[in-house]
C-alpha positions in Angstrom: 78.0 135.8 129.6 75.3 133.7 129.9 72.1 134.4 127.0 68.8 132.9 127.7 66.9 131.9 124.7 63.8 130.6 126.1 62.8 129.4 129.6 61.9 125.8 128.0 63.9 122.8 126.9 64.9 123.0 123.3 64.0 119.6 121.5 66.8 118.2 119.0 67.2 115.0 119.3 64.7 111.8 120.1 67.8 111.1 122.6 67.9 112.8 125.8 71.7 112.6 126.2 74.5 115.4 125.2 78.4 114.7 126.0 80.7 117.4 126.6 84.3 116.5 126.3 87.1 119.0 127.4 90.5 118.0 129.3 89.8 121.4 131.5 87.6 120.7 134.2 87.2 124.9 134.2 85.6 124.9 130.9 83.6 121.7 131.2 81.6 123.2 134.2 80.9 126.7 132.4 79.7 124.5 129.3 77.6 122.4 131.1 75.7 125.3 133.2 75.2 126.9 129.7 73.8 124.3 127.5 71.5 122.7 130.6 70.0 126.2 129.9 68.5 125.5 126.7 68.4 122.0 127.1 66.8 121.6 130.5 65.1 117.6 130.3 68.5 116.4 129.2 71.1 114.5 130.8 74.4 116.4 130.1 77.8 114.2 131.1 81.0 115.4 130.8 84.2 113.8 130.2 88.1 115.1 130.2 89.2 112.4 127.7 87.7 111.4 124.6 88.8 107.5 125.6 86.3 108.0 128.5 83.2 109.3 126.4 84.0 106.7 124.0 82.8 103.9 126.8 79.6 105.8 127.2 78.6 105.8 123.6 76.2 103.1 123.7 73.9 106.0 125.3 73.4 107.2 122.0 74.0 110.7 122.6 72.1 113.3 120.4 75.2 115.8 120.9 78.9 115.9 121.4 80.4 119.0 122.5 83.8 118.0 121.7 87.4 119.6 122.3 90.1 119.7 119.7 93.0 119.1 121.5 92.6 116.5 124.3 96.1 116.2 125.8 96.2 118.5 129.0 95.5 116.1 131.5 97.4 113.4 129.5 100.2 113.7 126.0 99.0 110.2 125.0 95.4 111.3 124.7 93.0 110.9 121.8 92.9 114.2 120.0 89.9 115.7 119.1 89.6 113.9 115.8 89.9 110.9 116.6 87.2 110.4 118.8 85.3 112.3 116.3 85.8 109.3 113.6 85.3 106.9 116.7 81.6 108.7 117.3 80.4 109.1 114.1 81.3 105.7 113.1 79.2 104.0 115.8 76.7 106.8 115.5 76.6 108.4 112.6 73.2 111.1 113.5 75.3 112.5 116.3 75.7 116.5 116.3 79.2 116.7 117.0 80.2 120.4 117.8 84.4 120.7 118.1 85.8 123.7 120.4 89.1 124.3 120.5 91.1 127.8 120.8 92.5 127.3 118.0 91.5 130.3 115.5 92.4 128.6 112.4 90.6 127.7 109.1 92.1 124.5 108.2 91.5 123.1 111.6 88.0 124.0 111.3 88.1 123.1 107.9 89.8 119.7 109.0 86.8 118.9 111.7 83.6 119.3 109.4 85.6 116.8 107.2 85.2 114.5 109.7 81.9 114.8 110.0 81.9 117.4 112.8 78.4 119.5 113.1 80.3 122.9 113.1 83.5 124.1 114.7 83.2 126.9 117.6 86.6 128.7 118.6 87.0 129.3 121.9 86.9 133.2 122.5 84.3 136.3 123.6 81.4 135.0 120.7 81.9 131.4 121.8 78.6 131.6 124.3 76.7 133.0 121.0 78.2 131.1 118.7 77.2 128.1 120.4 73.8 129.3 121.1 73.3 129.7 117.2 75.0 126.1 116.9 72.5 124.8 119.3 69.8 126.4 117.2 70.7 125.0 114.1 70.7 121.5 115.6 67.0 122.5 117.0 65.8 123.7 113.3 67.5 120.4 111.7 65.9 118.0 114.1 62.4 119.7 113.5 63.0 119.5 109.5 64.0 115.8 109.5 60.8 115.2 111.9 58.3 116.7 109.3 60.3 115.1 106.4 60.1 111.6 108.6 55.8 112.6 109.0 55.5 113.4 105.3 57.2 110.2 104.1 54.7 108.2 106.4 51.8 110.2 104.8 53.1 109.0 101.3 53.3 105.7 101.9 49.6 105.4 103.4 48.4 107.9 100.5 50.0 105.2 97.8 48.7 101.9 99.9 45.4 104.1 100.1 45.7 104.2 96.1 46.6 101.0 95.4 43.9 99.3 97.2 42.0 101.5 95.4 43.2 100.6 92.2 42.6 96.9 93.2 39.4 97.3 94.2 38.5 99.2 90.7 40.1 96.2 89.0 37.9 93.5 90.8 35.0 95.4 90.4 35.6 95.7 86.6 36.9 92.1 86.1 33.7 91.2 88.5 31.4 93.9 86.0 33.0 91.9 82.9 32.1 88.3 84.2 28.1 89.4 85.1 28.0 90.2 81.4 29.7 87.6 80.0 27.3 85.3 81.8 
């Protein structure tokens, strides 16, 4: 079930790149024609080990769809978790969203620990539920943009000020000196 939001790109991240990791090749296509939907002037790559989107990280991705449980095409495989450490600690901004089928609380629980964005179980609401994900990523973006805009507006308000303050001093120190003589 596929739900359109809007026909345009949504805008999240100053990155143009999202990951989606999943060891079934199935899955990985599905996601990928659904969140090129919404995020159309990205570059979506997938991967069916997490060892494999670890070598790409250097792109800086803006978003990680990531799955839990990363041993069906081999036992040995990173799990879920462990590339989730691995991405947030060379990049720390990336919205990583876990899938898994597992519908347990302590696993989701156990991925926002990590660091995870939010934690999607794989079912009938998991097209909406990641529509609503992708959403909240959009809204977050947009805050820390105007809280980014509004911090460079303070700064040139208080260097406004203080040269301000520097000229009043002059003038007054100048002021002081034509009356002393």
């Amino acid at each position: 079930m596929f739900i359109n939001l809007n026909a345009t790109a949504m805008k999240t991240t100053e990155n143009n790149q999202i990951f989606l990791v999943d060891d079934d090749k199935m899955f990985l296509a599905t996601m990928k024609l659904y969140v090129n939907q919404f995020f159309r002037n990205y570059n979506i790559t997938t991967f069916t080990t997490g060892e494999d989107c670890l070598k790409f990280l250097y792109k800086k991705p803006g978003i990680v769809f990531l799955d839990y449980l990363l041993n069906g095409v081999s036992p040995k495989a990173m799990d879920g978790i462990k590339v989730l450490n691995e991405i947030k600690k060379t990049n720390p901004d990336t919205n990583v969203i876990m899938f898994s089928a597992q519908d347990h609380i302590d696993v989701a629980i156990d991925t926002m620990k990590h660091g995870a964005f939010d934690y999607i179980v794989k079912n009938d609401k998991m097209f909406l539920r990641t529509q609503n994900v992708m959403k909240n990523i959009t809204h977050n973006f947009s805050l820390k943009q105007d809280m980014n805009s509004y911090r460079q507006k303070m700064v040139l308000l208080a260097v406004i000020i203080f040269v301000i303050l520097g000229i009043l001093v002059y003038l007054k120190v100048f002021h002081q000196e034509l009356l002393n003589g």
